[in-house]
Backbone as JSON Lines, residues from 0, in Angstrom:
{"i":0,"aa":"X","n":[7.83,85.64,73.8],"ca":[8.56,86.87,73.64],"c":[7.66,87.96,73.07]}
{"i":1,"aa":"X","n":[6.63,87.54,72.21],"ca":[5.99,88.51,71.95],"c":[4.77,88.22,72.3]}
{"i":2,"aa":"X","n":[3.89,89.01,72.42],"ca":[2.5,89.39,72.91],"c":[1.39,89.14,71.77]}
{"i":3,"aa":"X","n":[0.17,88.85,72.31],"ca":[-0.9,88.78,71.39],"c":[-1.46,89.91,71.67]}
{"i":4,"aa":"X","n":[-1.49,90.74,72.24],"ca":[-2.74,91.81,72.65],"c":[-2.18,92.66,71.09]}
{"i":5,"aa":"X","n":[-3.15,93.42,70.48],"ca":[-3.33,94.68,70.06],"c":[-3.55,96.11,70.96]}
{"i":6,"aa":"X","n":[-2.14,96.51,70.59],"ca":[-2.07,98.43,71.23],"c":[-2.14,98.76,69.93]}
{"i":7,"aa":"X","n":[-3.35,99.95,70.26],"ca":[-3.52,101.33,69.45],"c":[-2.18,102.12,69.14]}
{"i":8,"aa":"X","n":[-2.0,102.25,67.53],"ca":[-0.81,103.12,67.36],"c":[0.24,102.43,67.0]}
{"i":9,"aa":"X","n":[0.31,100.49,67.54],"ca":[1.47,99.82,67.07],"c":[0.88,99.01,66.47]}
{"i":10,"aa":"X","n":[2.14,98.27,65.55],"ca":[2.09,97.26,64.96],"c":[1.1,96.18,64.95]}
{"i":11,"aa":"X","n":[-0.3,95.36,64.75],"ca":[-0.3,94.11,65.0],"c":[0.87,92.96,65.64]}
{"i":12,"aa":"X","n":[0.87,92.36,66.4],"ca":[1.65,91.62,66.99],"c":[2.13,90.37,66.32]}
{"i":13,"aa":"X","n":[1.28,89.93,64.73],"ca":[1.33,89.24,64.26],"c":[2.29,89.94,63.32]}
{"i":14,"aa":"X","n":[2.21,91.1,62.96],"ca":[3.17,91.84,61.84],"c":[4.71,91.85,62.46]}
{"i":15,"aa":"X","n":[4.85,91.84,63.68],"ca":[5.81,92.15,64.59],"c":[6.41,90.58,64.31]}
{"i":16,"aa":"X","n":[5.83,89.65,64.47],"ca":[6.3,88.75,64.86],"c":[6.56,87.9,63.24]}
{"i":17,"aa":"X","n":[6.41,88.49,62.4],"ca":[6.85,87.9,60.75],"c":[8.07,88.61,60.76]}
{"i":18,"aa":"X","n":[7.73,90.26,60.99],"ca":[8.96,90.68,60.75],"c":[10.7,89.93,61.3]}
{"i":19,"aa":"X","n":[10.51,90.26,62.23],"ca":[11.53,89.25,63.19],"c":[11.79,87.4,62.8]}
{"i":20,"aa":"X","n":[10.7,86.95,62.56],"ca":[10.76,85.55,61.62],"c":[12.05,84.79,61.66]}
{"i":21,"aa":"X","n":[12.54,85.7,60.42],"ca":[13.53,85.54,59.28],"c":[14.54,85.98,60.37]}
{"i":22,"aa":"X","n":[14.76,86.45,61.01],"ca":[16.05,86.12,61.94],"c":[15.99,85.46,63.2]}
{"i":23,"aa":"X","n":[15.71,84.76,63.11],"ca":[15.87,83.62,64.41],"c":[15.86,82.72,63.65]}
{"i":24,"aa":"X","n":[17.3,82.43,65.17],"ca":[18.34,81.06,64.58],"c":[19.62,81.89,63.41]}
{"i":25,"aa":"X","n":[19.5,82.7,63.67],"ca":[20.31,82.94,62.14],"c":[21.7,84.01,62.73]}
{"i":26,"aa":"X","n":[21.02,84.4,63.83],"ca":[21.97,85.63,65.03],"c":[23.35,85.01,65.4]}
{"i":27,"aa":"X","n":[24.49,85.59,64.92],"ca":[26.0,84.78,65.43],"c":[26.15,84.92,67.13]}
{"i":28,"aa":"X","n":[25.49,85.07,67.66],"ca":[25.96,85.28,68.87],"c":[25.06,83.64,69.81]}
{"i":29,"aa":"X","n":[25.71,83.74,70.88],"ca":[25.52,82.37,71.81],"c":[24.6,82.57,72.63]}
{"i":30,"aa":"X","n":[23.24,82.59,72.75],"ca":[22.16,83.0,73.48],"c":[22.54,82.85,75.42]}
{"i":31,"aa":"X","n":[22.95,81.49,75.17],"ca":[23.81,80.92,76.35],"c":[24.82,81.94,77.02]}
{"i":32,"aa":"X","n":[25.95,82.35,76.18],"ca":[26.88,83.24,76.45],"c":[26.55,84.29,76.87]}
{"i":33,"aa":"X","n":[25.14,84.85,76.47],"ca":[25.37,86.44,76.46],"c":[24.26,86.42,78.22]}
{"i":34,"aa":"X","n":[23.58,85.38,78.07],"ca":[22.81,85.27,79.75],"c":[23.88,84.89,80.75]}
{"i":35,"aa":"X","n":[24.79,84.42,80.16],"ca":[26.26,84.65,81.54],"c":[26.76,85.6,81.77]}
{"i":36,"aa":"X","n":[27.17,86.57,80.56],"ca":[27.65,87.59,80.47],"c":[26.49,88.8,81.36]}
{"i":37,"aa":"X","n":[24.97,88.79,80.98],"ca":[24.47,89.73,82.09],"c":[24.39,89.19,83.27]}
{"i":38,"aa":"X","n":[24.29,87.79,83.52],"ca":[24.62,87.48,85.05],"c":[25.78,88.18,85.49]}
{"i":39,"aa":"X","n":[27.18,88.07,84.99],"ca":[28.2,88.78,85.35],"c":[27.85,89.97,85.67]}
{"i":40,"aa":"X","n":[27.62,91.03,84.57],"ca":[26.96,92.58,84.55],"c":[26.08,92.52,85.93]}
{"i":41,"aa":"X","n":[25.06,91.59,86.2],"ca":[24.2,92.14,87.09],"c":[24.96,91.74,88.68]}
{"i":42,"aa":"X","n":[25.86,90.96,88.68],"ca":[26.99,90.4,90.13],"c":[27.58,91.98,90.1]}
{"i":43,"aa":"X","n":[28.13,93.05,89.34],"ca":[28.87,93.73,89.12],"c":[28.88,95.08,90.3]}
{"i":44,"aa":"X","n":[30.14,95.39,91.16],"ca":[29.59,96.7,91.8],"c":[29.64,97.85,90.93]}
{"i":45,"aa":"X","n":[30.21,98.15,90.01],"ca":[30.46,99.01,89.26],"c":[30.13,98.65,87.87]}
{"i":46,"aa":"X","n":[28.82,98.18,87.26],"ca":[28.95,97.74,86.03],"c":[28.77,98.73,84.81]}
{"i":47,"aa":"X","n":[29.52,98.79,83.6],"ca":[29.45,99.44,82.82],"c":[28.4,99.82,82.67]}
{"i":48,"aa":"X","n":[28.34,101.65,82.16],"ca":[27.01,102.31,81.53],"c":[26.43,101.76,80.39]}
{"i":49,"aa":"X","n":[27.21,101.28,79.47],"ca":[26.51,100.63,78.2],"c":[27.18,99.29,78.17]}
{"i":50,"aa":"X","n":[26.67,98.1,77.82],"ca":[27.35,96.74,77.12],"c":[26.79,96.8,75.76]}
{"i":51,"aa":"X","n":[28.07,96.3,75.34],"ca":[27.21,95.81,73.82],"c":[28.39,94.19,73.76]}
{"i":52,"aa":"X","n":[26.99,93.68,73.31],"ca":[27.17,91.85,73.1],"c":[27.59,91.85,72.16]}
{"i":53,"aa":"X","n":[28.58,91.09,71.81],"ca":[29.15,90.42,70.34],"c":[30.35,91.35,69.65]}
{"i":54,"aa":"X","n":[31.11,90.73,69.27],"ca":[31.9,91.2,68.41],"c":[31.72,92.3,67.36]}
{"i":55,"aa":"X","n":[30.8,91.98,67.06],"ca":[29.8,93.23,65.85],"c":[29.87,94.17,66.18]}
{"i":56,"aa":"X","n":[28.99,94.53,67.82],"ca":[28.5,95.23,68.58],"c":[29.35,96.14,68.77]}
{"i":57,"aa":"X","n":[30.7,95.59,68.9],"ca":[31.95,96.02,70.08],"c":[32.89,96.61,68.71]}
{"i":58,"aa":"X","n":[32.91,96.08,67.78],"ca":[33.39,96.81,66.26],"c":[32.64,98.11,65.92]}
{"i":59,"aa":"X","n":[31.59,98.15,65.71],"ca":[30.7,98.94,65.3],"c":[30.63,99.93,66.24]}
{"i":60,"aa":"X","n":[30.59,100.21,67.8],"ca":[30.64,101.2,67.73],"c":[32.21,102.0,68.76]}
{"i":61,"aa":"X","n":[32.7,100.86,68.18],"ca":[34.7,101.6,68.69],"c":[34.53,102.24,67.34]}
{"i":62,"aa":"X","n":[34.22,101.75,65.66],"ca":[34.24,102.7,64.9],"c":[33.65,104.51,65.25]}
{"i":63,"aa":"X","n":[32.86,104.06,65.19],"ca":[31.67,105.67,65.43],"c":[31.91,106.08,66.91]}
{"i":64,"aa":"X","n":[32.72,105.74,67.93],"ca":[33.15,106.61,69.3],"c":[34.36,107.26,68.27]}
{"i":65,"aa":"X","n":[35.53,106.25,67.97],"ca":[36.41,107.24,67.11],"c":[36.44,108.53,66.06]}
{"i":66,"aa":"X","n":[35.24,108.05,65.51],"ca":[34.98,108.73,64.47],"c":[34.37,110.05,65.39]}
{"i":67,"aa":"X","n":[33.88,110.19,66.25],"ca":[33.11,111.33,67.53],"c":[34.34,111.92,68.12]}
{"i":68,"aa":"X","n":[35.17,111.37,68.41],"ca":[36.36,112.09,69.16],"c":[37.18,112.88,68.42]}
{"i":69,"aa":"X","n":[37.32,111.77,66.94],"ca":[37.92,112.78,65.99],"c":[37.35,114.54,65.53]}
{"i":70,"aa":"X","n":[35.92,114.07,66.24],"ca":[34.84,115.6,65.66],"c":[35.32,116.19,66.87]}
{"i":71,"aa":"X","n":[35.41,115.81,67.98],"ca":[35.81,116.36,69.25],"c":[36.77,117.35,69.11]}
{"i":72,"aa":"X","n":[37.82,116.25,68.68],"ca":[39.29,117.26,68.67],"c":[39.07,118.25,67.48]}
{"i":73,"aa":"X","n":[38.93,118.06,66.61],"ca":[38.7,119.01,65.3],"c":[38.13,120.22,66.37]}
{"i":74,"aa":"X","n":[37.28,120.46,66.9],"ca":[36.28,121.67,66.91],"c":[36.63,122.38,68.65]}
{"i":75,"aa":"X","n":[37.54,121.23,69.33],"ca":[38.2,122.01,70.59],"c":[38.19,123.04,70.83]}
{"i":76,"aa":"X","n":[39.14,123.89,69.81],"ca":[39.85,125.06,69.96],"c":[38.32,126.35,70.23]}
{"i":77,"aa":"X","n":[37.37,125.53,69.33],"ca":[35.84,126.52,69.23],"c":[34.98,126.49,70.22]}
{"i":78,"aa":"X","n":[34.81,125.12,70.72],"ca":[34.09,124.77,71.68],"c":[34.99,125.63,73.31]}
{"i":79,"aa":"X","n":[36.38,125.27,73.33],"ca":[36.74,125.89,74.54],"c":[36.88,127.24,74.09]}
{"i":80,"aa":"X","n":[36.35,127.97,72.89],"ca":[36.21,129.59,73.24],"c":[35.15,130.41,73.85]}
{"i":81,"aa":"X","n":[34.0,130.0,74.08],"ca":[33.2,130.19,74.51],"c":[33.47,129.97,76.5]}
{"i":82,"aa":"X","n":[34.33,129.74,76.8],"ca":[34.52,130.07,78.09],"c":[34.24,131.4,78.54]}
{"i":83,"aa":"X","n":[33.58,131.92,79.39],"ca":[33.32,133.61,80.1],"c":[34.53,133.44,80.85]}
{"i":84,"aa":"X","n":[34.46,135.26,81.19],"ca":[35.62,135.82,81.82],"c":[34.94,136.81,82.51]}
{"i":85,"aa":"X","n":[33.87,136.06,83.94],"ca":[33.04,137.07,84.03],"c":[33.67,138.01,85.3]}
């Protein structure tokens, strides 16, 4: 998964690969599951613009779309004034 070469500008590959360490094996999600799940995605004629894997994923950002729509509606009335009337 990770590379031995050294690129100019990044990380050592050895720094890369401590960092990350400490989480593997430790990820709640089903490694198994989620390579079915993009098999599905990639069978798909119409497959979603974004997936997000896991429960976490799918919590986290239904929070922060809501929390965006709520900014949405708040600022409507401002945003649709700027319509021309040319």
């Amino acid at each position: 998964m990770f590379g031995e070469v050294a690129v100019d500008g990044y990380d050592a590959p050895a720094a890369i690969k401590a960092q990350w360490a400490g989480h593997h094996g430790t990820q709640t999600g089903d490694p198994a599951k989620l390579g079915t799940a993009i098999v599905q995605l990639a069978a798909m004629t119409s497959p979603p613009k974004q997936f997000f894997a896991g429960s976490d994923a799918v919590d986290s950002i239904t929070a922060d779309l809501r929390a965006r729509l709520v900014e949405v509606d708040a600022y409507h009335a401002l945003s649709s004034s700027t319509i021309g009337s040319f």
